[in-house]
Legacy VTK file of the C-alpha trace (Angstrom):
# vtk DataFile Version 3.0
C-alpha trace
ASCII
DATASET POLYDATA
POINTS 130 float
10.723 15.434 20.870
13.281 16.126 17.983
12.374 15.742 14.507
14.882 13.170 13.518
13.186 10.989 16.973
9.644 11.704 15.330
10.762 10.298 11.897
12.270 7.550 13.533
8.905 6.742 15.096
7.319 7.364 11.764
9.477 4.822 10.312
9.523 2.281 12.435
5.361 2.153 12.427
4.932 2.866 8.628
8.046 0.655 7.145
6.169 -2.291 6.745
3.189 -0.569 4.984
5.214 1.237 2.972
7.510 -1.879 1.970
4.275 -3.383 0.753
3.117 -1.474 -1.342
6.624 -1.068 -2.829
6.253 -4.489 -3.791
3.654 -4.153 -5.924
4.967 -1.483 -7.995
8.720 -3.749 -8.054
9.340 -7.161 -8.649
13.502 -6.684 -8.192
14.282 -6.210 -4.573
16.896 -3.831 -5.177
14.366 -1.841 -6.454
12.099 -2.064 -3.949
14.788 -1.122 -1.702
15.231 2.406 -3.822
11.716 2.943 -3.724
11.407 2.549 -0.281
14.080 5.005 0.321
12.633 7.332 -2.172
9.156 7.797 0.184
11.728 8.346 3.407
13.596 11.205 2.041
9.978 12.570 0.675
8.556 12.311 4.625
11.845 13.602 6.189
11.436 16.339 3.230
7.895 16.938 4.365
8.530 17.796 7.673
7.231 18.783 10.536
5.316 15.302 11.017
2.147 14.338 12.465
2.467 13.073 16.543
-0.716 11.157 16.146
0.087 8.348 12.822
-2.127 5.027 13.525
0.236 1.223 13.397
-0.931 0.015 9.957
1.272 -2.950 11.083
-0.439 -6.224 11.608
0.608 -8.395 14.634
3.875 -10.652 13.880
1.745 -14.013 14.253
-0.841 -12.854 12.059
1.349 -11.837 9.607
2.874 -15.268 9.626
-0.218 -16.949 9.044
-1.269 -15.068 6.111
2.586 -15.400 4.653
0.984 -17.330 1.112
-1.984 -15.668 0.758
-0.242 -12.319 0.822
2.215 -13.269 -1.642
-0.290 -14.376 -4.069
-2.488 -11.177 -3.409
1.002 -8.952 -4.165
1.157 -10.997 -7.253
-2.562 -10.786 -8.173
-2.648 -6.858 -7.654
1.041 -6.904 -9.772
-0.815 -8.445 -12.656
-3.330 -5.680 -12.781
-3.091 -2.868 -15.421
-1.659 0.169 -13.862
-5.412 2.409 -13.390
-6.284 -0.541 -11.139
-3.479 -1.497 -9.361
-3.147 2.290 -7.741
-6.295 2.415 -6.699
-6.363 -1.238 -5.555
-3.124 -0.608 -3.428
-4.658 2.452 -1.842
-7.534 0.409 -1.245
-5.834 -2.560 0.651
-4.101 -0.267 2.938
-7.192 0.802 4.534
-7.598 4.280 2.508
-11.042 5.235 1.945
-12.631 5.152 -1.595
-13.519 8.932 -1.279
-9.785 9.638 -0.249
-8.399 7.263 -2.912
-10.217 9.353 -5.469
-9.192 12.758 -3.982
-5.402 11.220 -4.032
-5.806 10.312 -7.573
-8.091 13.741 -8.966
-10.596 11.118 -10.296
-14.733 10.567 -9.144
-15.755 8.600 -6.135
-17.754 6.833 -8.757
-15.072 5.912 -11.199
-12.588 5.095 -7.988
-15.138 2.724 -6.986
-15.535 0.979 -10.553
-12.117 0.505 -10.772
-12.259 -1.392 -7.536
-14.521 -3.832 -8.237
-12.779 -4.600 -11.661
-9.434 -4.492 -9.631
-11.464 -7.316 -7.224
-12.818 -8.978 -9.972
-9.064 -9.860 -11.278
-8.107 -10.105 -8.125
-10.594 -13.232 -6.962
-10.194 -14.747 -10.698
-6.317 -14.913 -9.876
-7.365 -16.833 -6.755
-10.216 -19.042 -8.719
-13.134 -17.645 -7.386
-15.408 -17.114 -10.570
-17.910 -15.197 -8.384
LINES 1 131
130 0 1 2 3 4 5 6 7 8 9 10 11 12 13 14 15 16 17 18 19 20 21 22 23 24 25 26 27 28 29 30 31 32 33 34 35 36 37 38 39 40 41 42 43 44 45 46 47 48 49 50 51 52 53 54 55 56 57 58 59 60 61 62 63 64 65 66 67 68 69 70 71 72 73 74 75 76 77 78 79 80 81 82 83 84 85 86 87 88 89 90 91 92 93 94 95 96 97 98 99 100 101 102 103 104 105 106 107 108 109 110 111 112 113 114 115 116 117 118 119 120 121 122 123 124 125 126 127 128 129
């Protein structure tokens, strides 16, 4: 299989993912857009690629149903301050808290604080004093 088929693949599996968590990071689609583009050119710059990548996608009909509740999560994690929202991001797309702190050179400890403030904020924004 040829490189430029394997990134294809890559895309086509990851681009939702990665269009997510664009949109937390930008508001402006155009932006979004140039983000987005920015992490292809870093993969097709970081080849060879892996032949075994897991679908982070979630089924079209779930998707669908979740449609509001997403959007006000993307705006909830927005609204955090910056230390959070990383970690928060990484957190929502199924990365391990002992990963997310390798990824960001910080403790498992203080990766896991900043979660639960991150959640905190994040079920306030929804009304959930708990």
């Amino acid at each position: 299989m040829s490189g430029m088929v394997e990134l294809e693949e890559i895309v086509e599996v990851h681009a939702a993912m990665v269009r997510r968590i664009a949109t937390v990071y930008e508001r402006h689609p155009d932006s979004v857009d140039d983000l987005v583009q920015d992490v292809w050119i870093a993969v097709w710059q970081a080849q060879p690629l892996s032949d075994s990548l897991p679908d982070p996608a979630p089924p079209p009909d779930e998707a669908t149903a979740h449609a509001m509740r997403l959007t006000r999560l993307i705006e909830a994690v927005r609204s955090l301050p910056e230390n959070l929202k990383v970690v928060a991001s990484l957190y929502l797309e199924g990365m391990p808290i002992k990963d997310i702190a390798l990824a960001l050179g910080i403790s498992e400890g203080n990766t896991s604080v900043r979660l639960h403030r991150a959640k905190s904020a994040i079920s306030l924004s929804f009304g959930d004093p708990s």
